[in-house]
N, C-alpha and C positions, 0 to 999 in steps of 0.2 A: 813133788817129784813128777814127771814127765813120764805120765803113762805110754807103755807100749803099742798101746792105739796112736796116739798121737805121733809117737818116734816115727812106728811105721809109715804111716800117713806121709809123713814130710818126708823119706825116702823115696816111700812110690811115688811123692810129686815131683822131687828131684829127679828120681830118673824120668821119668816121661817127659819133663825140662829138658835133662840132655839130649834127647829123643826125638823132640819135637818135629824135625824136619823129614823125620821118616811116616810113615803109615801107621797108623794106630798100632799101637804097643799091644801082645795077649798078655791077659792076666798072669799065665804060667811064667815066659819071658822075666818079670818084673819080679815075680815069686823066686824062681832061680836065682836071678840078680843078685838081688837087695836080701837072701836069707831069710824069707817071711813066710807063712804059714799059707798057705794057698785059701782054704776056707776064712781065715782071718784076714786076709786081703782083702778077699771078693766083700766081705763087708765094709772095709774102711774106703773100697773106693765106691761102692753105694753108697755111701753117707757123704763121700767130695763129689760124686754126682749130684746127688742130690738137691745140694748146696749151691750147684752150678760152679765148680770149679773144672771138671771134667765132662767130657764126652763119651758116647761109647758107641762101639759101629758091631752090630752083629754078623757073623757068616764068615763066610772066609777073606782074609786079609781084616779079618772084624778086631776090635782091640778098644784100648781108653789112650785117649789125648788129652790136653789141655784143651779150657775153650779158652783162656786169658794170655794173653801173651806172662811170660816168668816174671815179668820188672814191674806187672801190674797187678802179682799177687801176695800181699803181703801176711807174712808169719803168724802175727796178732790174729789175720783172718781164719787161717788154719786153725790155729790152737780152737779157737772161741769153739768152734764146729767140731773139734772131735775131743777136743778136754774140755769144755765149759770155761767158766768166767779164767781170767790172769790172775785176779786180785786170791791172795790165801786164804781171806776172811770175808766173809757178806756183806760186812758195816762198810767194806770200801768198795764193793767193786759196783764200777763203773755204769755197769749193764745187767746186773743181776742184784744189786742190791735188795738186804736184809736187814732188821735191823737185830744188834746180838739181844737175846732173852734177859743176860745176865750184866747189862752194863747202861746203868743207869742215866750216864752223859756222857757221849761220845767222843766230845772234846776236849774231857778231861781220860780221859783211856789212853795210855800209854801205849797198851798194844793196837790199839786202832790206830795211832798218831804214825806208828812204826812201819806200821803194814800199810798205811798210805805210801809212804817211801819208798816203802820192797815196792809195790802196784807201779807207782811211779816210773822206776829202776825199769823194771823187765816190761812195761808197756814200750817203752822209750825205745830200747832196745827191739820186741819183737813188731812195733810197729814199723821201725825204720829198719828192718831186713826182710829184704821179697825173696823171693825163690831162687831166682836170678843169682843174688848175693851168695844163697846156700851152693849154686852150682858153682863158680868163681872159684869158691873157699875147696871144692873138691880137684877141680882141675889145676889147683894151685900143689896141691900133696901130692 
């Protein structure tokens, strides 16, 4: 399931997306917007800071931008940064790999062979939608 960290994340990115050609967005702005907890914000975009997905300008007219243009920041990236790996299980994933305690060979693991699939599926999917894509799908409703 799709923590609320993450949810949030990829709203505030969205808007600052649609946003983009004006002046650094305030935290509060984006808080009001998107329905997000203000204190809970200001964390998840220190952590897309961080990461260098965003900017942030102090003082007055101060706020968070993008530093990437939308079409050059892809979903997969996001996730990875604020929910950790894609894959459901350790034995598959890509970038965080584990191997399970309890399964003797991997190859013969039905549930590992499965959850390669599901990895497969949703990598597929959140590698090939950028942000750009998540804006589209709004100003399309």
């Amino acid at each position: 399931m799709l923590s609320r960290k993450t949810k949030y994340g990829l709203k505030a990115l969205s808007y600052l997306a649609r946003n983009q050609d004006d002046a650094p967005v305030q935290i509060s702005v984006i808080s009001n917007a998107e329905n997000i907890s203000l204190k809970f914000l200001e964390s998840i975009l220190l952590t897309l800071k961080k990461a260098g997905f965003l900017g942030s300008k102090k003082g007055k007219g101060g706020g968070y931008y993008l530093l990437r243009e939308a079409e050059k920041i892809s979903i997969a990236s996001v996730y990875r940064v604020l929910e950790g790996p894609i894959a459901l299980v350790p034995c598959v994933s890509l970038n965080f790999y584990e191997k399970c305690d309890d399964c003797p060979d991997e190859d013969l693991c039905s549930v590992h062979n499965l959850m390669i699939d599901v990895r497969d599926s949703n990598l597929k999917i959140l590698e090939n939608t950028t942000l750009s894509d998540l804006i589209k799908d709004h100003e399309e409703v």
